[in-house]
C-alpha positions, 0 to 999 in steps of 0.5 A, spaced: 500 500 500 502 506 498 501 510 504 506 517 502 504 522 508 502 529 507 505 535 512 499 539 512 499 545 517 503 540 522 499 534 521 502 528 517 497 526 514 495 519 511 494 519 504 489 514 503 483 512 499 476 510 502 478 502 500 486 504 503 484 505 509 479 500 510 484 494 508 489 497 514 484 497 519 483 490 517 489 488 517 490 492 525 484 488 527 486 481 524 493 481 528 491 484 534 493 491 533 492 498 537 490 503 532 488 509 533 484 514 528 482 521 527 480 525 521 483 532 519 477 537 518 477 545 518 475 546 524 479 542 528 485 543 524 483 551 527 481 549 533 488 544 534 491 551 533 490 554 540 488 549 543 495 544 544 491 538 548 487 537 541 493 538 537 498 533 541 492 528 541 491 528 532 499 529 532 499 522 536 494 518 533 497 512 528 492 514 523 489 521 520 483 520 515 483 527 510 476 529 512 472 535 509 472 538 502 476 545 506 481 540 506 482 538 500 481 543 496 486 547 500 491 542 500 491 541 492 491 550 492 498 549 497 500 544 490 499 537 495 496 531 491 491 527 496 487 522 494 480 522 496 476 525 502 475 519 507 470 522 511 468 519 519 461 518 517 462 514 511 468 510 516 463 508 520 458 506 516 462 502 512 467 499 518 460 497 520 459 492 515 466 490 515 464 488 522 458 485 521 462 481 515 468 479 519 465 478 526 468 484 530 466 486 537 464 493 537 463 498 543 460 505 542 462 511 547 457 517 547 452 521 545 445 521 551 442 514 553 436 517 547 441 518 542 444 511 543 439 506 544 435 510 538 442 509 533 443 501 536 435 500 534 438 503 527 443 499 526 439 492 529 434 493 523 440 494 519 446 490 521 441 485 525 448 481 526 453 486 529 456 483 535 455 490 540 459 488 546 458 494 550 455 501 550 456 508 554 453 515 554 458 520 553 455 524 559 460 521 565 463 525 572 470 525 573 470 520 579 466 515 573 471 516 568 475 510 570 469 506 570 468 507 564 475 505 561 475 499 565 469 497 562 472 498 555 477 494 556 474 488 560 470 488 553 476 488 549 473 490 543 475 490 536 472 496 535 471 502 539 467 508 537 466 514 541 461 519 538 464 525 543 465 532 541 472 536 540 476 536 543 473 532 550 474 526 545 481 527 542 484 528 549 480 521 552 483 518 547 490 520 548 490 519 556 487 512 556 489 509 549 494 503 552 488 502 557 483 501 552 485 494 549 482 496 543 484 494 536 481 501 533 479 507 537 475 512 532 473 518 534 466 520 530 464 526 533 456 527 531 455 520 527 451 518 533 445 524 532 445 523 525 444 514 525 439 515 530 436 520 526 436 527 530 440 530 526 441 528 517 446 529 512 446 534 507 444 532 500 448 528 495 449 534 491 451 539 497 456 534 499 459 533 492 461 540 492 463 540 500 457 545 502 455 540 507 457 546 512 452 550 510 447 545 510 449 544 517 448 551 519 441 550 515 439 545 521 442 548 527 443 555 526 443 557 533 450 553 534 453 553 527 453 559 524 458 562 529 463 556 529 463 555 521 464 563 520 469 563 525 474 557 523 472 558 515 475 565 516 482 563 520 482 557 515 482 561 509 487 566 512 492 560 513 491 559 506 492 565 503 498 566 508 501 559 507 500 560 498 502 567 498 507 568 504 510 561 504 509 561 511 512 555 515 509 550 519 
């Protein structure tokens, strides 16, 4: 597999298709591996900038997906070549049928007990065979944390899926990853909303020209519109700077 990696904004990126990606988790998983993955979007990738906790966590991980059209296109203006957006969302659902195909062990991390038990109805219709060994809320006290990840471990799961926001989920992983015992730990931020129905995609064509921004905005205006002004504005600044100024990162 041709893995070059792409040094963006400080981050090495894995350059990897869909299929790629997909062959090395099921290679991770099959010899007993830990892996641990993240996507790269443009508001993380902003928000890793003053926040040195997230940005330690996405630099360790031993797999970092390009995730979001911002990144794309603005890897290829600064003159990179990367070969497709793996988006988290689409990981998942197709890790899913991995898991259902292969007999892998899943634990979901995240989201209300409502989310969580409307999405594992979702995916019992869907993948009536998933081998689901454990579930948890993403709402924990401190003193309950340790709790939490001895029963990750005692489960010993394939896959860990832990649907937690930035950058409480990132910095979860990197305090717990070597206690975690699992194969692959993904962190998919708002995928559990959207499987359980709370929240839906954008349409085919806004995500084909990556304006599912937008079509979040449209969903939760009160929330979003700041966030995306925001971080879509610095992130076009870093580009301009990056593209016109050659500022080193």
């Amino acid at each position: 597999m041709n893995n070059k990696k792409l040094n963006y904004f400080g981050f090495q990126m894995d350059n990897l298709s869909m299929d790629e990606t997909i062959d090395l988790i099921n290679f991770s998983i099959n010899n007993n591996n830990n892996i641990h993955h993240v996507v790269l979007n443009v508001a993380k990738l902003v928000n890793s900038r003053k926040n040195k906790l997230l940005s330690d966590s996405i630099k360790s991980a031993d797999l970092i997906n390009i995730d979001g059209s911002g990144i794309i296109y603005g890897m290829k203006l600064l003159g990179l070549e990367p070969k497709e957006k793996v988006a988290g969302i689409d990981l998942m659902y197709n890790l899913l049928f991995e898991a259902q195909k292969n007999n892998y062990s899943i634990y979901f991390l995240g989201a209300t007990d409502r989310v969580l038990k409307l999405m594992l109805f979702n995916f019992n219709n869907e993948f009536p065979n998933l081998n689901i060994v454990g579930f948890n809320n993403g709402y924990w006290l401190p003193d309950e944390e340790v709790n939490i990840v001895n029963d990750i471990s005692s489960k010993h799961p394939n896959i860990l899926f832990i649907g937690i926001s930035s950058p409480k989920k990132e910095i979860f992983i990197k305090e717990h990853k070597d206690n975690l015992r699992a194969n692959f730990i993904m962190g998919v931020g708002g995928s559990f909303d959207i499987y359980a129905g709370k929240t839906k995609r954008a349409p085919n064509l806004m995500k084909k020209y990556g304006m599912e921004w937008i079509y979040r905005i449209y969903q939760e205006p009160k929330r979003m519109w700041k966030r995306y002004l925001v971080t879509n504005t610095i992130y076009i600044l870093l580009i301009v700077k990056k593209y016109f100024l050659g500022m080193n990162e």
